[in-house]
C-alpha atoms as a printed R data frame, in Angstrom:
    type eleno elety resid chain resno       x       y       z
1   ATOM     1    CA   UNK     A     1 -18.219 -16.676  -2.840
2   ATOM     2    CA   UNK     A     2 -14.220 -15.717  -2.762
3   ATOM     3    CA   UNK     A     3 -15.314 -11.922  -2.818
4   ATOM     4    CA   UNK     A     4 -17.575 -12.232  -0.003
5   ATOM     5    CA   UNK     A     5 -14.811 -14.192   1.799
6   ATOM     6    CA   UNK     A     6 -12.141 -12.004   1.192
7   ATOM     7    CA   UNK     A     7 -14.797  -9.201   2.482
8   ATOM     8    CA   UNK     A     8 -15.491 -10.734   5.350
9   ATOM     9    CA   UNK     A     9 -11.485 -11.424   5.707
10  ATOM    10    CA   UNK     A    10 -11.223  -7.628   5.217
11  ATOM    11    CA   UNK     A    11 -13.625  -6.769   7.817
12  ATOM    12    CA   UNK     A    12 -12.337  -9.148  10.752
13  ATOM    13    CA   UNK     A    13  -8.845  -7.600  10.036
14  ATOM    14    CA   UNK     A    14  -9.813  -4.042  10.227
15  ATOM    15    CA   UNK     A    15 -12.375  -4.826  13.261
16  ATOM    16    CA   UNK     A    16  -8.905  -6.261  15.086
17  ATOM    17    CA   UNK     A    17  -7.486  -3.219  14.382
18  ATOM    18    CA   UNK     A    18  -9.888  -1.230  15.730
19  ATOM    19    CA   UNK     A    19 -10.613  -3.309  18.907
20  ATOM    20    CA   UNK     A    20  -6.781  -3.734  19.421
21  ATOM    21    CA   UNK     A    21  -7.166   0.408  19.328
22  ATOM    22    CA   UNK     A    22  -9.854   1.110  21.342
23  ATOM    23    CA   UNK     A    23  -8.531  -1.635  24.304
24  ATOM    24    CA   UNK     A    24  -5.194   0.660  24.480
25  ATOM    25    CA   UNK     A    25  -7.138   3.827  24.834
26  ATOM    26    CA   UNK     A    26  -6.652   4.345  21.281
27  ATOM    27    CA   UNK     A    27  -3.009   3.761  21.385
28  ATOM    28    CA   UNK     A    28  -1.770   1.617  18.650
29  ATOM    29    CA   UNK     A    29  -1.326  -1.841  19.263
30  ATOM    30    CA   UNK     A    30   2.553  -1.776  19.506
31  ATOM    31    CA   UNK     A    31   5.182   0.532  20.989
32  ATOM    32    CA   UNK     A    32   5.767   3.350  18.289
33  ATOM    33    CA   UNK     A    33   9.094   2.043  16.546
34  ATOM    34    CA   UNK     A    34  10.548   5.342  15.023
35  ATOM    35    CA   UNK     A    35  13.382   3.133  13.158
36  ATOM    36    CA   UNK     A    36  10.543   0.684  11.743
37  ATOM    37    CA   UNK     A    37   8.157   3.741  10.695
38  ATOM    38    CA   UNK     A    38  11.486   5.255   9.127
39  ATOM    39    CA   UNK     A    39  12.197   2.074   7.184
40  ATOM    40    CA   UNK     A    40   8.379   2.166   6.180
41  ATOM    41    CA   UNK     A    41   8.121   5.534   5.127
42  ATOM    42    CA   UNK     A    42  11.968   5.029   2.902
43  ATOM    43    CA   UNK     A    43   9.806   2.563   1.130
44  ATOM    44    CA   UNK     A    44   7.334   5.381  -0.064
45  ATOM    45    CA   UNK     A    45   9.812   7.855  -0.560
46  ATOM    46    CA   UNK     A    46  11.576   5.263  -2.747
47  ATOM    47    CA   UNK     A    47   8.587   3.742  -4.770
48  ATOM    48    CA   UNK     A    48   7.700   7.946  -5.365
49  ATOM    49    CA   UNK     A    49  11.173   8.041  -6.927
50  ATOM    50    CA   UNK     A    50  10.633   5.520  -8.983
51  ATOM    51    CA   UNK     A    51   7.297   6.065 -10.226
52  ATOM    52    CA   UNK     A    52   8.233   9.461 -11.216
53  ATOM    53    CA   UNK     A    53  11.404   7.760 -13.050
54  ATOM    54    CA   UNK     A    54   9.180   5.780 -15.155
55  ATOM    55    CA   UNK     A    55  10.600   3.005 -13.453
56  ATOM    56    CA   UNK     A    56   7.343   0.119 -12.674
57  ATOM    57    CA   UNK     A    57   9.748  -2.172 -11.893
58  ATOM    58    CA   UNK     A    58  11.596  -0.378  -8.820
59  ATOM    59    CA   UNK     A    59   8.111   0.878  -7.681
60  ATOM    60    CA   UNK     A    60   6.891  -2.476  -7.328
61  ATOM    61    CA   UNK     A    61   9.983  -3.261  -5.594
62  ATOM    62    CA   UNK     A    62   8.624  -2.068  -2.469
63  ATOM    63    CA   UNK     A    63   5.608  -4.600  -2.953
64  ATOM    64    CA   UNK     A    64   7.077  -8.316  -1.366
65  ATOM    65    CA   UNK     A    65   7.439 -10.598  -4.286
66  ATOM    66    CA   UNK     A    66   5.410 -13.098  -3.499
67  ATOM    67    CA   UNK     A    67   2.413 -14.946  -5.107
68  ATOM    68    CA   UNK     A    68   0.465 -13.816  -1.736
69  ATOM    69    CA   UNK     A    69   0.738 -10.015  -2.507
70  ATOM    70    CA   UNK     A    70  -2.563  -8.663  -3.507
71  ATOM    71    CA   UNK     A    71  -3.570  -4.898  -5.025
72  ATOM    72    CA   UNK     A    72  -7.494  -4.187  -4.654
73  ATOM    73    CA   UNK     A    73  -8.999  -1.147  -6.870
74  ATOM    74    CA   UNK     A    74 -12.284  -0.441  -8.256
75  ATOM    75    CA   UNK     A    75 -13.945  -3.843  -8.255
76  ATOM    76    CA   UNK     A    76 -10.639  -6.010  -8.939
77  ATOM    77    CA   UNK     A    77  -8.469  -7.900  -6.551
78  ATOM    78    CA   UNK     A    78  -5.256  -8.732  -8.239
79  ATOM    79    CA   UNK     A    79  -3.600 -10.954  -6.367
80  ATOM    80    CA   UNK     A    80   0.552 -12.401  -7.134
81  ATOM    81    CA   UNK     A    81   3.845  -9.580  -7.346
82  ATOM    82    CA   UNK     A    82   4.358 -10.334 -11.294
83  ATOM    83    CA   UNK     A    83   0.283 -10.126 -11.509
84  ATOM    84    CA   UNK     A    84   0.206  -6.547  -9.723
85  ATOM    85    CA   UNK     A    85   3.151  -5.316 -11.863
86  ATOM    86    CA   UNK     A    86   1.264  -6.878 -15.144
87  ATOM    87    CA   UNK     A    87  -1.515  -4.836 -14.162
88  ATOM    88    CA   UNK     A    88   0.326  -1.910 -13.630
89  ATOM    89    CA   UNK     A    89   1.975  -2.043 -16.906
90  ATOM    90    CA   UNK     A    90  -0.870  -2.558 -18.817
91  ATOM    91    CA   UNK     A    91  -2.836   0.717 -17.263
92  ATOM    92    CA   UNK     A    92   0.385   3.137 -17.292
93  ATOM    93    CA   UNK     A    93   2.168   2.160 -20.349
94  ATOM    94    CA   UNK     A    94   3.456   5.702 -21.105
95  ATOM    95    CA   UNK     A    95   5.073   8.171 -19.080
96  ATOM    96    CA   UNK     A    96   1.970  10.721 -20.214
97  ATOM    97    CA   UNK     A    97  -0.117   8.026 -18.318
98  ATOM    98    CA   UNK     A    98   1.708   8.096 -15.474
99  ATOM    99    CA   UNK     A    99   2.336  11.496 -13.940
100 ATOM   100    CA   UNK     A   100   3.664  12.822 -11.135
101 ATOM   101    CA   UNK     A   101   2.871  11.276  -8.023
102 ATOM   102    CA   UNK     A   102   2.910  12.628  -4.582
103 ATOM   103    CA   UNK     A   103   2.067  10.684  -1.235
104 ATOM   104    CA   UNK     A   104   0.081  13.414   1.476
105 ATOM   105    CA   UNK     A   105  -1.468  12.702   4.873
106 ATOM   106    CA   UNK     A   106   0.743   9.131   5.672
107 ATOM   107    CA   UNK     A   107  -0.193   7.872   9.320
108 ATOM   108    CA   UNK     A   108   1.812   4.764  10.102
109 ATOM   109    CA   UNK     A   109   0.657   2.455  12.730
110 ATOM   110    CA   UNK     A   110   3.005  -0.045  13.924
111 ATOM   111    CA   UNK     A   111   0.712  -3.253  14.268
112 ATOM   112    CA   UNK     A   112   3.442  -5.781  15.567
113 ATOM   113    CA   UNK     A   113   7.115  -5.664  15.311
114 ATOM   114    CA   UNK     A   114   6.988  -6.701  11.812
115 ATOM   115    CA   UNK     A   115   3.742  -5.118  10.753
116 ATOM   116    CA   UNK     A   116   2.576  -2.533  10.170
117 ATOM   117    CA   UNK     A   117  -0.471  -0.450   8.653
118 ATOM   118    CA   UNK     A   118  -0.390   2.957   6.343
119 ATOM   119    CA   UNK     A   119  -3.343   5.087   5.744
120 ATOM   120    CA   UNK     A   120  -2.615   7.724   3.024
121 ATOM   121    CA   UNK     A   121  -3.976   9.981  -0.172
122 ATOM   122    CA   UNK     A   122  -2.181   9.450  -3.534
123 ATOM   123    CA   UNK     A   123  -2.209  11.833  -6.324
124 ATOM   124    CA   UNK     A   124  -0.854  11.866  -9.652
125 ATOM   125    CA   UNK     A   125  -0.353  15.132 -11.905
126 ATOM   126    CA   UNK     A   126  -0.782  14.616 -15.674
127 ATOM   127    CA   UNK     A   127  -1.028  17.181 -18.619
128 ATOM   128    CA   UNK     A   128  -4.647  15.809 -18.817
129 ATOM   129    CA   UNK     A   129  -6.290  15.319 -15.957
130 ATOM   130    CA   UNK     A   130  -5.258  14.761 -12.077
131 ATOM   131    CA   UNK     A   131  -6.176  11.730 -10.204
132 ATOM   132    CA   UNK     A   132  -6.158  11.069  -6.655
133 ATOM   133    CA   UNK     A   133  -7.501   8.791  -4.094
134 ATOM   134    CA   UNK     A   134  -6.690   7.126  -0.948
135 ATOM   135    CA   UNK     A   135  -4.626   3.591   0.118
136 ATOM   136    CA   UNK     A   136  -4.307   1.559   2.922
137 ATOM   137    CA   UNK     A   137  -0.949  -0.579   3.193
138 ATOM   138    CA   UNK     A   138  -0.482  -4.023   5.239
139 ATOM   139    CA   UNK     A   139   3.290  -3.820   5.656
140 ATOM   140    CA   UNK     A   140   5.073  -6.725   6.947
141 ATOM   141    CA   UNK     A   141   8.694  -6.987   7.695
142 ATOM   142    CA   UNK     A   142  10.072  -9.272   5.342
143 ATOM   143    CA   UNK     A   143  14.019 -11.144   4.939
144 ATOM   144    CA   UNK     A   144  14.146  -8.142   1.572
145 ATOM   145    CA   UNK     A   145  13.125  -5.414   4.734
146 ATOM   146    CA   UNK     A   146   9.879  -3.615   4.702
147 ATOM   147    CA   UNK     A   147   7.339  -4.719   2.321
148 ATOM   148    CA   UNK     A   148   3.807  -4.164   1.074
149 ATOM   149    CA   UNK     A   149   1.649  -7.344   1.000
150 ATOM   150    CA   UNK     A   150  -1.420  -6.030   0.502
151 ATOM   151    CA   UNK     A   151  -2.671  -2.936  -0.872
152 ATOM   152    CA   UNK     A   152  -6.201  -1.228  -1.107
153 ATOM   153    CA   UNK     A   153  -6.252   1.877  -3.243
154 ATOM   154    CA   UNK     A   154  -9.227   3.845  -4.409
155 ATOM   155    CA   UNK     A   155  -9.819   6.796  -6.418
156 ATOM   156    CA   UNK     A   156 -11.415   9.789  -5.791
């Protein structure tokens, strides 16, 4: 029952989206805000840093810490800061594990003036193997700044 709520929650969001779209001649549904997109995009510049540091703790900085933030992957939806970083930690619990990651193909579209959505393709490269996949980021604009509150990743 909660999975086919939060699917249906999923698909009413993403079917605003697209109607807010499509009614602006597929203009977004706010004024492009170069300073907000900035501000966004210093948030994945700064979580890349950090991920490549090692560091789980600053990369989940740029998630808002708050029981509310949720991570889905695979057929999991974590939901909770301290839960995502858990999770995190327990799947890439050596730098080996890890990587290298690299953001590509980041289209920001500012939903409101304190949201916003990011579309994207992740990959890390590891000695082993190289994994890769895409995200989608609900950004909202937070007292901290810019901050993910939800985040849908898959792999490839």
């Amino acid at each position: 029952m909660k999975a086919s709520l939060v699917n249906l929650v999923s698909v009413v969001l993403f079917a605003s989206i697209a109607t807010s779209l499509v009614r602006g001649g597929a203009q977004p549904a706010s004024k492009p805000d170069p300073k907000a997109e900035a501000a966004v995009r210093a948030v994945l510049d700064t979580q890349r840093d950090a991920w490549n540091r090692g560091d789980l703790e600053g990369y989940m900085d740029g998630y808002d810490r708050s029981p509310r933030t949720e991570f889905v992957g695979g057929d999991t939806i974590t939901r909770g800061w301290q839960t995502v970083l858990d999770r995190y930690k327990k799947n890439y619990n050596s730098r080996e594990k890890m990587g290298v990651l690299t953001f590509s193909e980041v289209e920001i579209t500012m939903l409101s003036k304190d949201a916003a959505l990011v579309l994207g393709r992740w990959h890390l490269k590891r000695a082993q193997d190289d994994p890769h996949g895409t995200f989608s980021l609900l950004f909202r604009k937070t007292k901290a700044g810019w901050r993910i509150v939800h985040d849908h990743s898959s792999s490839a």
